[in-house]
N, C-alpha and C positions, 0 to 999 in steps of 0.2 A: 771373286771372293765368295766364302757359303754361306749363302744365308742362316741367321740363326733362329732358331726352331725358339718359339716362347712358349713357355706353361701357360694355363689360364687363368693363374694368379698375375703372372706378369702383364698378360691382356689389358687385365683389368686395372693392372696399374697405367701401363700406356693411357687405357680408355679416361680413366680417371683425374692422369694429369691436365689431357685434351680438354676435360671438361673444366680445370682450374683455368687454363691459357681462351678459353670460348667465356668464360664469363671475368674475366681480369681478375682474378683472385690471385693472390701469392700466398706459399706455401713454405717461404726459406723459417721464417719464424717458427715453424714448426720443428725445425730438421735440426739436426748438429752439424758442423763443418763437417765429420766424417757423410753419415748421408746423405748430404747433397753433394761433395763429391762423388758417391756410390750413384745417384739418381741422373745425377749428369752423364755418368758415361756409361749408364744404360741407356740413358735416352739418346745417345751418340749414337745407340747402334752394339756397345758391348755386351761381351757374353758374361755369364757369374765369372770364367775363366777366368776372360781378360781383364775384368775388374778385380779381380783378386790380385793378380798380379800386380797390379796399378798399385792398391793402397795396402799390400799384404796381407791380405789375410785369405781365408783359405776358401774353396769355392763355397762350399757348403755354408759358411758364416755370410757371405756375401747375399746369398737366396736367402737365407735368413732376417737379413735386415732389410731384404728389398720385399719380400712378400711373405715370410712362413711365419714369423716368430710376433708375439707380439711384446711390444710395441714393434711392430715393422715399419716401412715409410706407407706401405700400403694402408697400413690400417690408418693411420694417424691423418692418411692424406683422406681417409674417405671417412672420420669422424670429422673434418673438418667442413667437407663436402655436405653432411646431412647436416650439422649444426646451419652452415650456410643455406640449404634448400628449403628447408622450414623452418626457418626465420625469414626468407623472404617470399613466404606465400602469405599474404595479407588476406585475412577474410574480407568479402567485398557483401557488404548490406545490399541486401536486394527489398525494396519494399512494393508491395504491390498491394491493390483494393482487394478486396473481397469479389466486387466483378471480376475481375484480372485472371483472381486465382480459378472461379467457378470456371470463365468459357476458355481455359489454359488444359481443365480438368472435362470438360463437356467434350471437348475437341476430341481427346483422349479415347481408344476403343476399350471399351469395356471390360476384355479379357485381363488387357495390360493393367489397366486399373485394380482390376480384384487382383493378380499376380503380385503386385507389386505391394497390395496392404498384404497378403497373406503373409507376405515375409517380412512384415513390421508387427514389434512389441506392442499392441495395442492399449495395454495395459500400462509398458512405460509411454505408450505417444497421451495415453490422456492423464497421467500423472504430472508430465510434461505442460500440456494445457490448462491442466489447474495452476498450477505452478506460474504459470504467463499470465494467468488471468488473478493471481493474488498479486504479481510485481506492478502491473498495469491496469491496474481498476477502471481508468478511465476509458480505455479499451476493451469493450466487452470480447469474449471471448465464447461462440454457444458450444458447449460442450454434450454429446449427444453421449448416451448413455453405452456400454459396449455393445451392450445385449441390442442394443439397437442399429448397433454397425456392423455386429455379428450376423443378425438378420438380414441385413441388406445388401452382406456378399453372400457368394457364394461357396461357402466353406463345405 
């Protein structure tokens, strides 16, 4: 039998559903009887062809509901996908001393260190800090002036 050639919208749908069936998510609630029919016997293996043929309609409608058009099954499967992947990335509280942070940041070579402020808003990181230090008074907060951390890299 020939193998059938897929676009890289259809890839992506394959890849897409893998990733529903890898994390136990279902996706019928999204679909209509018509495409999960369509979904199912692409993922049989059919072509837009022979799924046309199946549920009549014509090749061109068929790639349409499966990847071109929106709403397609594509899109709706991969708005569901990101509604799901961030909603479950939990921010994780990291708390650390003031020692912690300094030989975390000492350890660090120098270069990396300056690189790394250079391409930080200085201006928002100490807006930022005053900010943290009006919510948490009890938590001092030293806030070193710009001019003073502008000095002390190497800009």
């Amino acid at each position: 039998m020939k193998e059938r050639k897929l676009s890289n919208q259809q890839e992506y749908l394959l890849g897409m559903v893998e990733k529903f069936k890898q994390h136990g998510l279902s996706y019928d609630d999204l679909l209509t009887e018509r495409e999960r029919l369509i979904l199912t016997l692409f993922l049989e293996g059919g072509t837009n062809v022979s799924i046309a043929e199946e549920v009549g309609l014509t090749k061109q409608r068929v790639s349409h509901i499966l990847v071109n058009k929106s709403p397609s099954i594509y899109s709706k499967l991969r708005g569901r996908w990101q509604s799901y992947s961030y909603g479950s990335k939990s921010v994780k509280e990291v708390k650390l001393t003031k020692e912690e942070v300094l030989s975390k940041l000492e350890s660090l070579d120098r270069e990396v260190l300056n690189d790394a402020l250079k391409s930080l808003n200085l201006a928002h990181l100490k807006k930022i800090l005053r900010e943290a230090e009006r919510q948490y008074p009890q938590e001092p907060i030293i806030i070193h002036n710009s001019e003073d951390i502008l000095n002390d890299l190497k800009f």
